[in-house]
C-alpha positions as CSV (number, residue, x, y, z in Angstrom):
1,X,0.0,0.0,0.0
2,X,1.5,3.4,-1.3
3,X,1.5,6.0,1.2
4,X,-0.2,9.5,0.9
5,X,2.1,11.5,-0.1
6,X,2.8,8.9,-3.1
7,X,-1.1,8.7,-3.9
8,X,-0.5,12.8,-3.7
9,X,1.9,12.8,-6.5
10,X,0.1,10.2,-8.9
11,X,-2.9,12.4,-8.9
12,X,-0.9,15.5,-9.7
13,X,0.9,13.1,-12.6
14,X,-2.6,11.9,-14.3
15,X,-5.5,14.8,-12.9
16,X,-3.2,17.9,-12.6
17,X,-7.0,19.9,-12.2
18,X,-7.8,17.6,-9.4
19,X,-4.4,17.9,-7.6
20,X,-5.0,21.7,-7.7
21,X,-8.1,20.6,-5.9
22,X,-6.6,18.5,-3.1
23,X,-3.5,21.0,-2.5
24,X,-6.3,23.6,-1.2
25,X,-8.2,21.5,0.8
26,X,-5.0,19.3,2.7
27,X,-4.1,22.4,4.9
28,X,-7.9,23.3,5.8
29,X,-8.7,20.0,6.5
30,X,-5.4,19.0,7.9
31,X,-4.8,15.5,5.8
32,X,-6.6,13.9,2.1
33,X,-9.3,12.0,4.4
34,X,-11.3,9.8,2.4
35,X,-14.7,11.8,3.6
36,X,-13.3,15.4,2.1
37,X,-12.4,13.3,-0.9
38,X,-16.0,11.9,-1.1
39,X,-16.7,15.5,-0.5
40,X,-14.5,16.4,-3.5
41,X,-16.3,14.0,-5.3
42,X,-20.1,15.3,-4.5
43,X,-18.9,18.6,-5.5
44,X,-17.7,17.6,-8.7
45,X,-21.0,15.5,-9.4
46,X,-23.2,18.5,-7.9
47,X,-21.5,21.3,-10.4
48,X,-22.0,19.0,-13.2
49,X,-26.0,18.0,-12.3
50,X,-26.3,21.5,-12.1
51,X,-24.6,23.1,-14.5
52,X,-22.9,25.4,-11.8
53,X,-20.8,28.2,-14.3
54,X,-17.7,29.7,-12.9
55,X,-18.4,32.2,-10.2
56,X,-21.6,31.3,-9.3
57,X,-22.6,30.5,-6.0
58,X,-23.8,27.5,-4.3
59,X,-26.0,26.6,-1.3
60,X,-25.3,22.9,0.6
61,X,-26.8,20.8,3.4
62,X,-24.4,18.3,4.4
63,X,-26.4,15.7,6.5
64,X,-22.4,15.2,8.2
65,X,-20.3,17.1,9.8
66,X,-17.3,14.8,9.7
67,X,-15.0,16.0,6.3
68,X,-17.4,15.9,3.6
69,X,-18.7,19.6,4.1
70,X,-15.0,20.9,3.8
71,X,-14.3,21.1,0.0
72,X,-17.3,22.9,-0.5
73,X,-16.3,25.4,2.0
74,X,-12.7,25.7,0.7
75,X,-13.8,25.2,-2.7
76,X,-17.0,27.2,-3.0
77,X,-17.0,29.4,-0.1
78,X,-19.9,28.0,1.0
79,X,-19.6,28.4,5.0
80,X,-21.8,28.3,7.8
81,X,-21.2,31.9,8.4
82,X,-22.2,33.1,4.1
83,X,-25.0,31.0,5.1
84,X,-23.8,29.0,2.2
85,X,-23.2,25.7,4.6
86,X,-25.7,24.0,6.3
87,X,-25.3,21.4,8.9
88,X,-28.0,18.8,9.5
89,X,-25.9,15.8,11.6
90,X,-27.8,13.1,10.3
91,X,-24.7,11.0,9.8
92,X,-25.0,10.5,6.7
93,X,-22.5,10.8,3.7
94,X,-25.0,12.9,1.9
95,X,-25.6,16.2,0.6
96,X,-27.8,18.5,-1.0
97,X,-26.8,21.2,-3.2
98,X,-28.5,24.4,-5.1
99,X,-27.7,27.8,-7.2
100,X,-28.8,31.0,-5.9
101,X,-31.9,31.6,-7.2
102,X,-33.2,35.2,-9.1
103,X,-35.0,37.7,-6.7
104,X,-38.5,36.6,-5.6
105,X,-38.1,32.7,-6.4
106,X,-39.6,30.9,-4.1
107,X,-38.2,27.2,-4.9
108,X,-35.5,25.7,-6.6
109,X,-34.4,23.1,-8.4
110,X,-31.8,21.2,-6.2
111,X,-29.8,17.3,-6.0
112,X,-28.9,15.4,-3.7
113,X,-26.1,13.3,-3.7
114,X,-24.9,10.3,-1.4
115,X,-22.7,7.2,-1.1
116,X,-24.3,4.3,-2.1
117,X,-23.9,1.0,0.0
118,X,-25.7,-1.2,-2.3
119,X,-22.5,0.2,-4.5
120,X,-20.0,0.2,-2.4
121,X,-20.9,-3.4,-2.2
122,X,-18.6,-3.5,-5.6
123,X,-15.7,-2.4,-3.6
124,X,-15.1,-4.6,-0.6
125,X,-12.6,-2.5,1.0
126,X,-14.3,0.8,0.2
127,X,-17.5,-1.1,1.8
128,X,-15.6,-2.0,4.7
129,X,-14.1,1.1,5.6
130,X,-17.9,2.6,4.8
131,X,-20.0,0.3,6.7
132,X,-17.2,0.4,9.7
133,X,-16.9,-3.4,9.5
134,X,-13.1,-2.9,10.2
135,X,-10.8,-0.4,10.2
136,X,-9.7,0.6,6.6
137,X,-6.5,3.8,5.9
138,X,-7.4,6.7,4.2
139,X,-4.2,5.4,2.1
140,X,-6.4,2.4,0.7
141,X,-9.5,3.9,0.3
142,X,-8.9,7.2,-1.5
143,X,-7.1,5.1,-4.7
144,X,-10.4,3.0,-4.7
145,X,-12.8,6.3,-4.5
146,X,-10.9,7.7,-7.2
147,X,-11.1,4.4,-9.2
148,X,-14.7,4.1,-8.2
149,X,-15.5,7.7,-9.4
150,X,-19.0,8.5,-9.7
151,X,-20.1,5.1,-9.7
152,X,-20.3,4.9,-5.8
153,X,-23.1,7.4,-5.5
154,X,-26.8,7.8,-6.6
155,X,-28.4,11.2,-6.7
156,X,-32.2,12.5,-6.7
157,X,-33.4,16.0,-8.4
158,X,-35.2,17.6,-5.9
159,X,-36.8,20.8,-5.1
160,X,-35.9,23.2,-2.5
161,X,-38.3,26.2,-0.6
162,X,-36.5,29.3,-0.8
163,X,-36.5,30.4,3.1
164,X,-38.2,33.5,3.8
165,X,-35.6,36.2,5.5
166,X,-37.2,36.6,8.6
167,X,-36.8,40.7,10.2
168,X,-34.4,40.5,13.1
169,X,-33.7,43.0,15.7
170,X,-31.1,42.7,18.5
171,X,-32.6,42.6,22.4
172,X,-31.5,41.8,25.3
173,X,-32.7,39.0,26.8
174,X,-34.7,38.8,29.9
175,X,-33.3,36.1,31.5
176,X,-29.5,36.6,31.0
177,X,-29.5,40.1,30.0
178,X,-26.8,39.5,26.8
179,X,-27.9,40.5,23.4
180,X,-29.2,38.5,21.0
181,X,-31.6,38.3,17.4
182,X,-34.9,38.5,18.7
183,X,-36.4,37.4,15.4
184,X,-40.6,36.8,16.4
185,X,-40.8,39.1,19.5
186,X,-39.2,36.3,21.6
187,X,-38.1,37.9,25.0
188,X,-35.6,35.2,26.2
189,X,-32.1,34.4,23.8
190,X,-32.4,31.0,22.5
191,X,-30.1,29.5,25.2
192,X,-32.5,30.5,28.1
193,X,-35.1,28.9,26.1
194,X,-33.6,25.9,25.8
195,X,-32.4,25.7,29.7
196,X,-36.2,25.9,30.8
């Protein structure tokens, strides 16, 4: 088994595009794990299903927050805080992604995108390292997802609802007395709601 830093310099040999990729997202992630190279991956397949151009901008729901979510926020800029990243820890390695949509839309057309264990199934140590039924390197797996390419995952069109932009106001909050978004006249933060 090669290790990564030889995997590393095959892919920037055969996919110089995709190396480009992986040098960005190795120092914000901290190592090539095999979820931010699934990640990688679901980007790629998400651009393409939706015919993403250059420069535009993208929304996501990662249902996990372990590694997939990270090429599309050092990709795409799609972060939490842009409001471009959203986090629903289902623990799942799947994803749904949309454009912005033009002024006044109210849904749009979106995909979802996730790994596939009836097709992992074709890759027994992929499936293994997927389905945790032992413990598998990222060194093994990543030269099987990038063999595997898009033939691990299955993807649904979908449609999303445009969420309304609610008016917020800061208050302080009765209970604790810090500031916070008061977005429906609430009078306690949401932490002091959540405590009682």
């Amino acid at each position: 088994m090669d290790d990564m830093d030889t995997i590393i310099n095959r892919i920037k040999e055969q996919d110089p595009e995709l190396f480009l990729q992986i040098e960005k997202i190795i120092p914000f992630h901290g190592y090539l794990s095999s979820g931010a190279m699934i990640g990688l991956q679901m980007l790629t397949m998400a651009k393409r299903l939706l015919d993403v151009k250059e420069g535009e901008r993208i929304y996501v729901t990662a249902e996990t927050s372990n590694c997939v979510p990270d090429p599309f926020q050092i990709l795409e800029g799609a972060t939490t805080g842009n409001k471009g990243m959203k986090i629903k820890d289902y623990g799942k390695m799947a994803v749904t992604v949309n454009k912005r949509g033009a002024p006044g839309e109210t849904k749009l057309p979106a995909v979802r995108i996730y790994l596939d264990a009836e097709k992992t199934a074709a890759y027994p140590r992929l499936h293994a390292w997927f389905m945790n039924l032992e413990k598998v390197r990222h060194e093994e797996v990543v030269p099987i997802l990038l063999e595997a390419g898009e033939n691990i995952y299955s993807y649904t069109f979908t449609e999303i609802e445009v969420p309304v932009k609610k008016s917020k106001q800061v208050r302080l909050c009765e209970n604790c007395g810090e500031s916070f978004i008061q977005y429906e006249g609430e009078a306690l933060c949401e932490a002091c709601r959540h405590e009682q």
